[in-house]
GUDRENDO-657148 format. One record per residue: chain; x, z, y of N, C-alpha, C in turn; residue number from 0. Coordinates in Angstrom, 2 decimals. Each point is the difference from the previous one (the first is absolute). Layout:
@mol A | n.px X | n.pz Z | n.py Y | ca.px X | ca.pz Z | ca.py Y | c.px X | c.pz Z | c.py Y | seq NUM $
...
This chain:
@mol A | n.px 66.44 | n.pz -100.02 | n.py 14.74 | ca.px -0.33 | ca.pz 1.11 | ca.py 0.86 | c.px 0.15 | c.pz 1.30 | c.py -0.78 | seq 0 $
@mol A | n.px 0.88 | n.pz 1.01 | n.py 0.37 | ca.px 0.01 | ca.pz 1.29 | ca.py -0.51 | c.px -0.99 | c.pz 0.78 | c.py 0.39 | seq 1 $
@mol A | n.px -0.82 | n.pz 0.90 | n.py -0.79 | ca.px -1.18 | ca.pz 0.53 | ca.py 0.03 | c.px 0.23 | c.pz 1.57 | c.py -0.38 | seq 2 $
@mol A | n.px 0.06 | n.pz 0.98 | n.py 1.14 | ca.px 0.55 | ca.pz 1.45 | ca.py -0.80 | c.px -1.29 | c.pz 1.06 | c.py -0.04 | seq 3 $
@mol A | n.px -0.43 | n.pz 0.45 | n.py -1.03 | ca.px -1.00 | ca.pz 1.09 | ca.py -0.21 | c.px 0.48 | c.pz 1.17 | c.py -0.16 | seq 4 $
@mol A | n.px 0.06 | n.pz 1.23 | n.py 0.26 | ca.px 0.36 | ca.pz 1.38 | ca.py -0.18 | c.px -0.32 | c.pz 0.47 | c.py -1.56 | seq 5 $
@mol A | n.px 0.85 | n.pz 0.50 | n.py -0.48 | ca.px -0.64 | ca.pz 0.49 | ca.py -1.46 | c.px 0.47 | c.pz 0.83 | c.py -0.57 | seq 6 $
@mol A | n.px -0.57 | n.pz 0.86 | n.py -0.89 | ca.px 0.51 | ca.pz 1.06 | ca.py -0.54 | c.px 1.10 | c.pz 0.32 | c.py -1.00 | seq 7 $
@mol A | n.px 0.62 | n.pz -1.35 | n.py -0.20 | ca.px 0.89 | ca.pz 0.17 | ca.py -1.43 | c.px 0.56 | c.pz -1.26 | c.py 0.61 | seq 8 $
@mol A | n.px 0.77 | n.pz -0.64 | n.py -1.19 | ca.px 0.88 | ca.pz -1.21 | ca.py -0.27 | c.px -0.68 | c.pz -0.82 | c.py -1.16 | seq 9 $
@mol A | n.px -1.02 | n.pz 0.29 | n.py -0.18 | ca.px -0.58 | ca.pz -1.02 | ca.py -1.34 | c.px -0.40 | c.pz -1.25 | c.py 0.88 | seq 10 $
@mol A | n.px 0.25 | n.pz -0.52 | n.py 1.09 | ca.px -0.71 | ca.pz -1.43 | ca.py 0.39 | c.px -0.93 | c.pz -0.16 | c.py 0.17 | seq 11 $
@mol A | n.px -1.10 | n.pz -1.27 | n.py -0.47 | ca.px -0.93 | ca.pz -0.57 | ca.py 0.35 | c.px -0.86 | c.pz 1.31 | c.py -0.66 | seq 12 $
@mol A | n.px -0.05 | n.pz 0.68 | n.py -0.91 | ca.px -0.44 | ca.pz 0.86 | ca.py -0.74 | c.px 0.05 | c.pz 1.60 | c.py 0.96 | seq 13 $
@mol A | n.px 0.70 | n.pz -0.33 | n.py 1.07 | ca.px -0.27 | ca.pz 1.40 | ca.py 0.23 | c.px -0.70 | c.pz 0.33 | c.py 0.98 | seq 14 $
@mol A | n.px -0.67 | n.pz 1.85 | n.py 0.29 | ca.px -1.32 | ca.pz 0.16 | ca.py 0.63 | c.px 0.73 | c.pz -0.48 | c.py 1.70 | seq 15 $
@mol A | n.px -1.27 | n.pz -0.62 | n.py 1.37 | ca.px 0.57 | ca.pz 0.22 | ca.py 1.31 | c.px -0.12 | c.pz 1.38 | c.py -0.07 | seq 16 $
@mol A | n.px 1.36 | n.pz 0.59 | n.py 1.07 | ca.px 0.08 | ca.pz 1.02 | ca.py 0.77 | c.px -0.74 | c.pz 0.44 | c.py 0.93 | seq 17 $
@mol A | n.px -0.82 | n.pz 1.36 | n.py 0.04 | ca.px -1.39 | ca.pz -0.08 | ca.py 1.14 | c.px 1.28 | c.pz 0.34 | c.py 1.62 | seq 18 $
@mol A | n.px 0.66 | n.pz 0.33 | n.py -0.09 | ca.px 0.64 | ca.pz 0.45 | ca.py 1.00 | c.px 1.57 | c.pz -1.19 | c.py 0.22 | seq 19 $
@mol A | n.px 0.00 | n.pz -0.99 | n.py 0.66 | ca.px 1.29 | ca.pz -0.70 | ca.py -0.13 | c.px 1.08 | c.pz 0.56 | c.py 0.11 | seq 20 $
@mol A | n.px -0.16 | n.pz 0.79 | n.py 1.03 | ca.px 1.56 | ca.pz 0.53 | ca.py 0.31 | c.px 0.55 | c.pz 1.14 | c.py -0.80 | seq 21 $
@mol A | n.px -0.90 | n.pz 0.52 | n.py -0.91 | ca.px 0.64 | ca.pz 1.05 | ca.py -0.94 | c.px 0.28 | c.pz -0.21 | c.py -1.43 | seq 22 $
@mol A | n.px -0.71 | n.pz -1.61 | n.py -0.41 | ca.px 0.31 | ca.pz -0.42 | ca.py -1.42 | c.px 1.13 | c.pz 0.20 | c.py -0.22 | seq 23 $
@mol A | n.px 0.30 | n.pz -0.13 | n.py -1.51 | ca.px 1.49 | ca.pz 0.42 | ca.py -0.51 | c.px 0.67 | c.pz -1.98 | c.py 0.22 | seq 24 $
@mol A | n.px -0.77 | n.pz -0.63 | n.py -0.34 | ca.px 0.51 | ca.pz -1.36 | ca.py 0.03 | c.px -0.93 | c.pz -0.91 | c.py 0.99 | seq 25 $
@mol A | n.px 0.57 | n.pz -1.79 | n.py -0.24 | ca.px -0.98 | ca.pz -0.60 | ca.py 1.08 | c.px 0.40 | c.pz -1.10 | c.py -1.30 | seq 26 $
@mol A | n.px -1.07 | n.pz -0.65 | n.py 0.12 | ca.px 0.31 | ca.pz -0.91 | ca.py -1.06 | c.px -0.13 | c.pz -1.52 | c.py 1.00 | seq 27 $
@mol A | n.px 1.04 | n.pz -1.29 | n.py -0.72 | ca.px -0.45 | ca.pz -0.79 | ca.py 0.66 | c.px 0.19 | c.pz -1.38 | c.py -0.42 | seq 28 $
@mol A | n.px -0.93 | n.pz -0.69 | n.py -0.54 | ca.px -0.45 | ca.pz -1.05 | ca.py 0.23 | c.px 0.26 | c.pz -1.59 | c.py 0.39 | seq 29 $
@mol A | n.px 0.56 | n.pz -0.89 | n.py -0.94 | ca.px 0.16 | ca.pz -1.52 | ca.py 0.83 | c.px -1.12 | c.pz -0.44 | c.py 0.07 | seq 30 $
@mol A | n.px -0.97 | n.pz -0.40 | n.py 0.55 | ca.px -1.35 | ca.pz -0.78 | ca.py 0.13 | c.px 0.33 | c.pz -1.27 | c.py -0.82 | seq 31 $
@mol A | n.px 1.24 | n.pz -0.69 | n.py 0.27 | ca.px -0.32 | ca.pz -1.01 | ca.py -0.43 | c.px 0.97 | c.pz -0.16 | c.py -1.71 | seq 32 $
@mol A | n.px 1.28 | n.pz 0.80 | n.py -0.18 | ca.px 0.62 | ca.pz 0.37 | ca.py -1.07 | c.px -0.66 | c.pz 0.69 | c.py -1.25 | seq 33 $
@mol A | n.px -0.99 | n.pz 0.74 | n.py 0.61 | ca.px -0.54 | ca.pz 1.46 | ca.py -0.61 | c.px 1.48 | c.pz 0.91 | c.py -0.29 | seq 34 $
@mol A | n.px 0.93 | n.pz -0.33 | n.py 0.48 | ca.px 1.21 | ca.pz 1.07 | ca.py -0.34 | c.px -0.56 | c.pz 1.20 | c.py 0.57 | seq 35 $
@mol A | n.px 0.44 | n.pz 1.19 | n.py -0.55 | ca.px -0.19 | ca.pz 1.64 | ca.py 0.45 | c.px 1.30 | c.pz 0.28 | c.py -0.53 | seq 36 $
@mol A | n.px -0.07 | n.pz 0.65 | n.py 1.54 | ca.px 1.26 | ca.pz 1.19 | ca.py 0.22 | c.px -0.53 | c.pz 1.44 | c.py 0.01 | seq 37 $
@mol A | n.px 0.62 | n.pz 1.07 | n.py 0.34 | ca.px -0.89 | ca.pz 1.46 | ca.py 0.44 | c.px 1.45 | c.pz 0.70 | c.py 0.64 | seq 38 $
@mol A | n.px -0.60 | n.pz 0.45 | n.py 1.13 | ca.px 0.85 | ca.pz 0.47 | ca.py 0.96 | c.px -0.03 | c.pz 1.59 | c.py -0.59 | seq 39 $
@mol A | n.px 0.85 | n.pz 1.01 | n.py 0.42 | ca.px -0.11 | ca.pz 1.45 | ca.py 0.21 | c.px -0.74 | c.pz 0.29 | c.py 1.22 | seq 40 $
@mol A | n.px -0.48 | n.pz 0.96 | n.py 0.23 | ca.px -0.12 | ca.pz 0.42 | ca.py 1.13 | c.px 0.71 | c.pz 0.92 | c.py 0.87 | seq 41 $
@mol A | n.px 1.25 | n.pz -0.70 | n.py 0.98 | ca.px 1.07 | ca.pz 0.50 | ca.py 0.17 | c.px -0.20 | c.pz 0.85 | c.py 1.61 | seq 42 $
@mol A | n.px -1.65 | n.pz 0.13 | n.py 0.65 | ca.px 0.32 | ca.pz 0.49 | ca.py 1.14 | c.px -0.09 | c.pz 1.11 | c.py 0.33 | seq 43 $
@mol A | n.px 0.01 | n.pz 0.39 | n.py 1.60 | ca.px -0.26 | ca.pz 1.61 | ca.py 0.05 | c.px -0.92 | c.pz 0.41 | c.py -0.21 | seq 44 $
@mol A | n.px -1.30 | n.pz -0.61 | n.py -0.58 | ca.px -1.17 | ca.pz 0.81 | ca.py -0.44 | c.px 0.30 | c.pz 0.71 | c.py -0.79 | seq 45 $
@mol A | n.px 0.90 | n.pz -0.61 | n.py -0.63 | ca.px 0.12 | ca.pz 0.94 | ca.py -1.51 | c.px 1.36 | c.pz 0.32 | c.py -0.34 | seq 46 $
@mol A | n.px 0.85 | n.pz 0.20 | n.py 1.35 | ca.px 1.24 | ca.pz 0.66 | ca.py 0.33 | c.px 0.90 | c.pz -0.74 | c.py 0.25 | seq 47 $
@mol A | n.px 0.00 | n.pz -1.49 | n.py -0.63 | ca.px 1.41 | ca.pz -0.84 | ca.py 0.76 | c.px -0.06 | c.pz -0.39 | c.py 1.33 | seq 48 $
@mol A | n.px -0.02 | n.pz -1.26 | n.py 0.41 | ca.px 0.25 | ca.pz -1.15 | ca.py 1.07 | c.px -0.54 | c.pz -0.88 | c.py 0.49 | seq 49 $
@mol A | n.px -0.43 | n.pz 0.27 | n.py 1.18 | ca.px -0.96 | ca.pz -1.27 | ca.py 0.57 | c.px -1.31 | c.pz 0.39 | c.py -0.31 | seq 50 $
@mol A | n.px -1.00 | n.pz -1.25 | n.py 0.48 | ca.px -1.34 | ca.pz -0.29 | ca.py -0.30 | c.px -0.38 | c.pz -0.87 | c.py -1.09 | seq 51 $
@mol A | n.px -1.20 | n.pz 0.02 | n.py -0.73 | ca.px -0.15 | ca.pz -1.09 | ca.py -1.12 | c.px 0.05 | c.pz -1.56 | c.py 0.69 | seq 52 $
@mol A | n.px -0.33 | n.pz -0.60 | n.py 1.36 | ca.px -0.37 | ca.pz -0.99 | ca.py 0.44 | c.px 1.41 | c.pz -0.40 | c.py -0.39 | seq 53 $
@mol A | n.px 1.18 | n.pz 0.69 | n.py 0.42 | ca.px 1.51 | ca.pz 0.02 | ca.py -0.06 | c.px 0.21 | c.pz -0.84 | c.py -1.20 | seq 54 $
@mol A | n.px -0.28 | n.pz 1.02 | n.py -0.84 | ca.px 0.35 | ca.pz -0.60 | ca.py -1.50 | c.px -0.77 | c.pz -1.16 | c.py 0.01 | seq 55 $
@mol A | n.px -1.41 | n.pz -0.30 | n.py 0.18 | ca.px -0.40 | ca.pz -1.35 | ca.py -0.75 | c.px 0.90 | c.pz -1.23 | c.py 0.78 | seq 56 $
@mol A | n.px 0.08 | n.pz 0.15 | n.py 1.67 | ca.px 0.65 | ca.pz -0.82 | ca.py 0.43 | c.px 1.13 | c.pz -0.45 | c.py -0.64 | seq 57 $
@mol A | n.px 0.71 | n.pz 1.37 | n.py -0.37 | ca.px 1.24 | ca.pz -0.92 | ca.py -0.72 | c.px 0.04 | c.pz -0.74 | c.py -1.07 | seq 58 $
@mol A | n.px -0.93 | n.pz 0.55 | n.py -0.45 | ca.px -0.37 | ca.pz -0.61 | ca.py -2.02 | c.px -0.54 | c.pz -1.67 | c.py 0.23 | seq 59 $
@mol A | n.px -0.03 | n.pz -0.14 | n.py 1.48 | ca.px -0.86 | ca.pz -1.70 | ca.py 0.24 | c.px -1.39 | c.pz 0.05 | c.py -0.45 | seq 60 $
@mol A | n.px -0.84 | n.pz 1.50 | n.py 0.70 | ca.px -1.28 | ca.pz -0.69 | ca.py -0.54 | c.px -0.51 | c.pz -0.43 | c.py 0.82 | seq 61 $
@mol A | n.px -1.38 | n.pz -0.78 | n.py -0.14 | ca.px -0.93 | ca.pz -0.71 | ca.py 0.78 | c.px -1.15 | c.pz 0.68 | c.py 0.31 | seq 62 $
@mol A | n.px -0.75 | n.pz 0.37 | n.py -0.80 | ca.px -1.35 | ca.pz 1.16 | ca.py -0.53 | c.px -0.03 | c.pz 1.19 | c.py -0.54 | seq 63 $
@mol A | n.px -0.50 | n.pz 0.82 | n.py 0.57 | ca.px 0.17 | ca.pz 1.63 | ca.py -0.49 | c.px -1.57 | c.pz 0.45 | c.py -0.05 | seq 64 $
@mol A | n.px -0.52 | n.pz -0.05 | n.py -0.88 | ca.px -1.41 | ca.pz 0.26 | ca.py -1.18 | c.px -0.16 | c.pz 1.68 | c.py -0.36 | seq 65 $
@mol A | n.px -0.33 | n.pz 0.94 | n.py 0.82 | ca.px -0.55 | ca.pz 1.15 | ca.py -0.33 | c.px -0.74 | c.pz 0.32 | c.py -0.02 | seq 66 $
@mol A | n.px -0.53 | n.pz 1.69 | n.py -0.04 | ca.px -1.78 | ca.pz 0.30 | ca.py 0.30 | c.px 0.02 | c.pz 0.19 | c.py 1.49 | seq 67 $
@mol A | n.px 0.76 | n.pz 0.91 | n.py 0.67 | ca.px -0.11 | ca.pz -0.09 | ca.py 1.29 | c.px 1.26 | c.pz 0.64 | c.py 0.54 | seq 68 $
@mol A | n.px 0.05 | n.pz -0.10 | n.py 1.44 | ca.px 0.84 | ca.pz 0.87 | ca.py 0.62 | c.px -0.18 | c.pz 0.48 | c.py 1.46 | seq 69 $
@mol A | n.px 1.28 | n.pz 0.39 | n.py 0.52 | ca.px -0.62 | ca.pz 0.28 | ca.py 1.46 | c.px 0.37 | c.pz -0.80 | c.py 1.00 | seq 70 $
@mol A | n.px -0.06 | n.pz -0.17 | n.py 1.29 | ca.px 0.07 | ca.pz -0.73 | ca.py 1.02 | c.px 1.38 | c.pz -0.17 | c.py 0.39 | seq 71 $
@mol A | n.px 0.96 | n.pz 0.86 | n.py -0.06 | ca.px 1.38 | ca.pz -0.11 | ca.py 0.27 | c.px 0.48 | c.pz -1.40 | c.py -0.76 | seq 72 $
@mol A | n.px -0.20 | n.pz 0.42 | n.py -1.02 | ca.px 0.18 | ca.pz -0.83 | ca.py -1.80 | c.px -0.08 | c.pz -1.42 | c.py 0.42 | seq 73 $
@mol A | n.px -1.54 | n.pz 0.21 | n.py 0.33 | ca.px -0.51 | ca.pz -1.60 | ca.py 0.48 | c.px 1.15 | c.pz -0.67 | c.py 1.08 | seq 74 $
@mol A | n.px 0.15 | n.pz 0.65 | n.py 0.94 | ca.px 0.99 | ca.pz -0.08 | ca.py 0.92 | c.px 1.18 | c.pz -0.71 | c.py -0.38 | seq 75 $
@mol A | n.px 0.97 | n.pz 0.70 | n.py -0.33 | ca.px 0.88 | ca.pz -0.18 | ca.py -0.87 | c.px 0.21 | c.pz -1.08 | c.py -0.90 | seq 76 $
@mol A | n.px -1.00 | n.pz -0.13 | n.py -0.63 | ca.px -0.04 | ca.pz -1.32 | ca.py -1.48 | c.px -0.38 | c.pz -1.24 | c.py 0.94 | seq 77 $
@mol A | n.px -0.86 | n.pz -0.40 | n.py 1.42 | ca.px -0.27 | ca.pz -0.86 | ca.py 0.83 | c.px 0.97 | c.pz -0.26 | c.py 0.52 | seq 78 $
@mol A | n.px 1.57 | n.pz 1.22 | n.py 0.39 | ca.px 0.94 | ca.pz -0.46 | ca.py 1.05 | c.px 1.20 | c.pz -0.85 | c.py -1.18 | seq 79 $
@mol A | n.px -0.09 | n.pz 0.25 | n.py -1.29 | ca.px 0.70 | ca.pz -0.79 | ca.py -0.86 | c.px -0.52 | c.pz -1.02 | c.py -0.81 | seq 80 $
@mol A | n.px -1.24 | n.pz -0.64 | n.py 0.67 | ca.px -0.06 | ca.pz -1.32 | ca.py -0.39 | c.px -1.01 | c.pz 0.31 | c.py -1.07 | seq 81 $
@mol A | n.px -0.31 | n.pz 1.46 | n.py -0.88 | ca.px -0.46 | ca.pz -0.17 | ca.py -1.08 | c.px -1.92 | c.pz 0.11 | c.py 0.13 | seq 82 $
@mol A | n.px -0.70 | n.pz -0.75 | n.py -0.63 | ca.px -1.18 | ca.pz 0.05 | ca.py -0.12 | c.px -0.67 | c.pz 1.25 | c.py -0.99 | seq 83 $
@mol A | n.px -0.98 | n.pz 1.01 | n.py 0.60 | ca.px -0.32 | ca.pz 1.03 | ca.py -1.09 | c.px -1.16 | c.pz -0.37 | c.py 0.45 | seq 84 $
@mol A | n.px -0.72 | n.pz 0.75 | n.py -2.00 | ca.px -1.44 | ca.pz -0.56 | ca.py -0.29 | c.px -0.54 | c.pz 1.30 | c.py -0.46 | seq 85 $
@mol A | n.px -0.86 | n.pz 0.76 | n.py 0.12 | ca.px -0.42 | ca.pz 1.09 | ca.py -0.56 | c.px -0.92 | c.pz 0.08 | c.py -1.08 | seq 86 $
@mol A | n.px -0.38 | n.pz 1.45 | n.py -0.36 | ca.px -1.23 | ca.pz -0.41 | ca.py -1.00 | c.px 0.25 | c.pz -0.20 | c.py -1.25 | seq 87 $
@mol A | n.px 1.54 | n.pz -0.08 | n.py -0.30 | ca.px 0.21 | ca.pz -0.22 | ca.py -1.35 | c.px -0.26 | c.pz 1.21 | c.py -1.54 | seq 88 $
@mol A | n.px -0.13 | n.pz -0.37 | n.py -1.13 | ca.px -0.51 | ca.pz 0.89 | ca.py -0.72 | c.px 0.26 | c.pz -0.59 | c.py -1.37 | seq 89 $
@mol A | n.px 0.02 | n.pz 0.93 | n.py -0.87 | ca.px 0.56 | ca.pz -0.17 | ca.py -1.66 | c.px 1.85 | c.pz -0.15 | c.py -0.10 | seq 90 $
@mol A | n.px -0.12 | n.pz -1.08 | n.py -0.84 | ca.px 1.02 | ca.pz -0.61 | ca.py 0.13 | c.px 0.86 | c.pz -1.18 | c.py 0.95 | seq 91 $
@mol A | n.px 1.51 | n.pz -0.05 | n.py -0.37 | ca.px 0.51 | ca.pz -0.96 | ca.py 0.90 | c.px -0.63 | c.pz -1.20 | c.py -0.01 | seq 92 $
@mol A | n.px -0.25 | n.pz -0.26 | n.py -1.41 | ca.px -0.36 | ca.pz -1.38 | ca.py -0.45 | c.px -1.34 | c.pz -0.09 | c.py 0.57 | seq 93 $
@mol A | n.px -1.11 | n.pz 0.79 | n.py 0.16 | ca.px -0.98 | ca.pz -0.02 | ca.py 0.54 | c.px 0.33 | c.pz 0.34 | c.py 1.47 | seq 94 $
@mol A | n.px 0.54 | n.pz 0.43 | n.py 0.80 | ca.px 0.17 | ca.pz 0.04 | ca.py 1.40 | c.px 0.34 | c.pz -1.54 | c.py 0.20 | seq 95 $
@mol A | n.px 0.79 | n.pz -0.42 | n.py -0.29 | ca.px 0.26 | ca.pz -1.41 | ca.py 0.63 | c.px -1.09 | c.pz -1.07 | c.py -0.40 | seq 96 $
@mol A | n.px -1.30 | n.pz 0.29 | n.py -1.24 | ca.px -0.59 | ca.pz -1.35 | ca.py -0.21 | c.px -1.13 | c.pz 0.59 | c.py 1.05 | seq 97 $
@mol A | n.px -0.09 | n.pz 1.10 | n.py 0.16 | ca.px -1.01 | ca.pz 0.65 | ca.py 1.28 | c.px 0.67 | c.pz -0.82 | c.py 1.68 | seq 98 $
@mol A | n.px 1.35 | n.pz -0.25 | n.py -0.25 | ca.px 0.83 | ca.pz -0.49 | ca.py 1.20 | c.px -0.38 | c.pz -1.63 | c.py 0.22 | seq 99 $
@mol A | n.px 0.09 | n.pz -0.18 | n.py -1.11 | ca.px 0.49 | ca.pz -1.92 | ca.py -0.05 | c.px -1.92 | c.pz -0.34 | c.py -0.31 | seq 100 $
@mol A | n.px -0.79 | n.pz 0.60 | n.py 0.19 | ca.px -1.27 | ca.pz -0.10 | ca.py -0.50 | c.px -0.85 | c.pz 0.25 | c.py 1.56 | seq 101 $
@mol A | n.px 0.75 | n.pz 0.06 | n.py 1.00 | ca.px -0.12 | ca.pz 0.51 | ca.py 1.31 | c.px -1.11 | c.pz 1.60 | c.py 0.08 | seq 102 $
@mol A | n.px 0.35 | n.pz 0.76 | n.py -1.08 | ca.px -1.28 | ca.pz 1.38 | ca.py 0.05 | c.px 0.43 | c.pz 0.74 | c.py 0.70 | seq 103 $
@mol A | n.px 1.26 | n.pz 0.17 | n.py 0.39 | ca.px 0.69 | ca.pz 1.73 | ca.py 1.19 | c.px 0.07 | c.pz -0.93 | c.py 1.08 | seq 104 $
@mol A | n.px 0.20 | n.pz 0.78 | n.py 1.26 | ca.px -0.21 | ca.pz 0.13 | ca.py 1.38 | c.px 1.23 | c.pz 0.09 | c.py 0.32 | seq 105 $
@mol A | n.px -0.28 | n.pz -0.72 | n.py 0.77 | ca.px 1.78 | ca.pz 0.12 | ca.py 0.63 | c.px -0.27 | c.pz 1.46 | c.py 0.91 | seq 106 $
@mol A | n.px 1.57 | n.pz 0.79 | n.py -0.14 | ca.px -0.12 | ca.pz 1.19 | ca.py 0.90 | c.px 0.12 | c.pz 0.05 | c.py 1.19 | seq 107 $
@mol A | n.px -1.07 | n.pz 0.71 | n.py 0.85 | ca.px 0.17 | ca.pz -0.13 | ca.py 1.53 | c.px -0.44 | c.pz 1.48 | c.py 0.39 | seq 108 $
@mol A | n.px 0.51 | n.pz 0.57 | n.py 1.40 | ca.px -0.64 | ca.pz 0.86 | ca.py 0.74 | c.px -1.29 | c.pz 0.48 | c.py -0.48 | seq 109 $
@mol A | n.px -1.01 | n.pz -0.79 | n.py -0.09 | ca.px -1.57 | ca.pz 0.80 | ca.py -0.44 | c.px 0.03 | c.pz 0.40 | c.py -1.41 | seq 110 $
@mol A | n.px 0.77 | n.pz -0.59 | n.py -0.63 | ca.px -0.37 | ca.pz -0.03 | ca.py -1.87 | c.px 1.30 | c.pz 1.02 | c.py -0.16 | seq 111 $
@mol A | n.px 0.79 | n.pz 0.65 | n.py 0.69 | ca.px 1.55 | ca.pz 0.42 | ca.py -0.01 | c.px -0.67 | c.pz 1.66 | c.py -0.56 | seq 112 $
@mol A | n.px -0.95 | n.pz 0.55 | n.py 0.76 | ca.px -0.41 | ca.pz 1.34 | ca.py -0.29 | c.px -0.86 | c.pz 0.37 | c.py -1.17 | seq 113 $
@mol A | n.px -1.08 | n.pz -1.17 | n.py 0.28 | ca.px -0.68 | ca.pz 0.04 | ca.py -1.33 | c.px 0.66 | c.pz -0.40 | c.py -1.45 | seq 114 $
@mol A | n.px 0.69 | n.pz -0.18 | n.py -0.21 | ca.px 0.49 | ca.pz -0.75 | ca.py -0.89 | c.px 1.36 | c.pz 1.06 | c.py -0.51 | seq 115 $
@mol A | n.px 0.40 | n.pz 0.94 | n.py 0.96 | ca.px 1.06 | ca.pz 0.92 | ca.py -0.63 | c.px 0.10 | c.pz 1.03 | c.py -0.53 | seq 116 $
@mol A | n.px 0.58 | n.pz -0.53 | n.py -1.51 | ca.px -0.48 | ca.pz 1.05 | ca.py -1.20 | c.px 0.29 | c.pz 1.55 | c.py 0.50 | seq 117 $
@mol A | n.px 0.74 | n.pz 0.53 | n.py 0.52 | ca.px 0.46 | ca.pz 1.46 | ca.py -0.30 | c.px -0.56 | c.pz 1.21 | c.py 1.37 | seq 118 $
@mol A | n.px -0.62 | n.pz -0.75 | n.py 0.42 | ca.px -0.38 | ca.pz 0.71 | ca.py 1.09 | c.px -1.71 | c.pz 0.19 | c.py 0.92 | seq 119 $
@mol A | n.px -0.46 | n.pz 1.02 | n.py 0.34 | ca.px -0.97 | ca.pz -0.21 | ca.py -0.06 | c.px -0.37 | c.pz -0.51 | c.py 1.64 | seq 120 $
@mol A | n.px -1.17 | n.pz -0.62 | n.py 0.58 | ca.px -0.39 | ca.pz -1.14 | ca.py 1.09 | c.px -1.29 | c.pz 0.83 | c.py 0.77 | seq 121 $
@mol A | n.px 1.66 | n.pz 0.95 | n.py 0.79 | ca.px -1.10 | ca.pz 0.42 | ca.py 1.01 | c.px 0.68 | c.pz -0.78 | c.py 1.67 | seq 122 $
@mol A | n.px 1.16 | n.pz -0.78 | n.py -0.33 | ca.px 0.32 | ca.pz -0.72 | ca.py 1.32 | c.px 0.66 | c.pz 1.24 | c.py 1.18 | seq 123 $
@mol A | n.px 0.61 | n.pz 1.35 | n.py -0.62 | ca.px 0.58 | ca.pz 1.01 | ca.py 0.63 | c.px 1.40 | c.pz -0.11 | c.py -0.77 | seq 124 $
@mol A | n.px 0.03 | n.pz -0.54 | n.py -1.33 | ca.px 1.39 | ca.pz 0.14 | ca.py -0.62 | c.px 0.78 | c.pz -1.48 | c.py 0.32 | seq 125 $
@mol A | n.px 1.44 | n.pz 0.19 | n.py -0.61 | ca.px 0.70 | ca.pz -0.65 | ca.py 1.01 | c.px 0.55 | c.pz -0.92 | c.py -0.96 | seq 126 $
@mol A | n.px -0.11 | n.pz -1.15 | n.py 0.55 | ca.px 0.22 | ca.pz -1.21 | ca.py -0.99 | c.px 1.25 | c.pz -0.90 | c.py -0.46 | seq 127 $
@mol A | n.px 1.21 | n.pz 0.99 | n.py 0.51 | ca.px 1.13 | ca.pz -0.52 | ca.py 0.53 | c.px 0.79 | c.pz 0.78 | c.py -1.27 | seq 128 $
@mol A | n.px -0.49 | n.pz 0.25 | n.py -1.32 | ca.px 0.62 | ca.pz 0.29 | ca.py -0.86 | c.px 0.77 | c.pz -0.67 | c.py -1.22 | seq 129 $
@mol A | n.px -0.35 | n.pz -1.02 | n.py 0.06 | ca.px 0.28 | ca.pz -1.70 | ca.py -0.65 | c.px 0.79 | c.pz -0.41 | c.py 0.45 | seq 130 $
């Protein structure tokens, strides 16, 4: 199972999660059962190229996408491609996934989608369709 966490660099299991998914510089990711790591760029229009991040993990074959939070579009999106997201994540990669495989994050849904998203503040007037 490929397992992708957002992160700030290319150092791997070693590097910090990204509080914001869609604006990390990389996505790091994970064989569950290989322990192989890859690390993606972050090639979309958040941060001036192409597409959405759900885009990219789909293609990379992941299974699980392990962040701190996001918004409801996001959720959307990562549900219509098959992929499972877990929120709540924190430290490192290597620690996001034993927080994963240890069942401690929440899978992301509608109620946990607002509370849970780093960059914005939760007055339920701003618009969640930025992910």
């Amino acid at each position: 199972m490929k397992v992708c966490v957002p992160t700030m660099g290319d150092k791997g299991l070693e590097d910090a999660v990204g509080e914001h998914f869609g604006r990390v510089p990389c996505y790091t990711i994970v064989d569950s059962e290989t322990k192989e790591v890859e690390v993606l760029s972050n090639t979309s229009e958040h941060i001036g190229g192409q597409g959405y991040p759900p885009e990219i993990m789909a293609k990379a074959g992941v299974d699980v996408m392990i962040c701190a939070g996001l918004g409801r579009r996001a959720i959307m999106m990562f549900e219509g491609m098959g992929i499972m997201v877990y929120v709540g994540a924190s430290g490192s990669v290597e620690d996001a996934i034993n927080m994963w495989e240890n069942n401690n994050l929440p899978a992301a849904t509608d109620e946990n989608a607002c509370q849970q998203h780093a960059f914005r503040k939760h007055d339920h007037k701003h618009d969640h369709n930025h992910d």
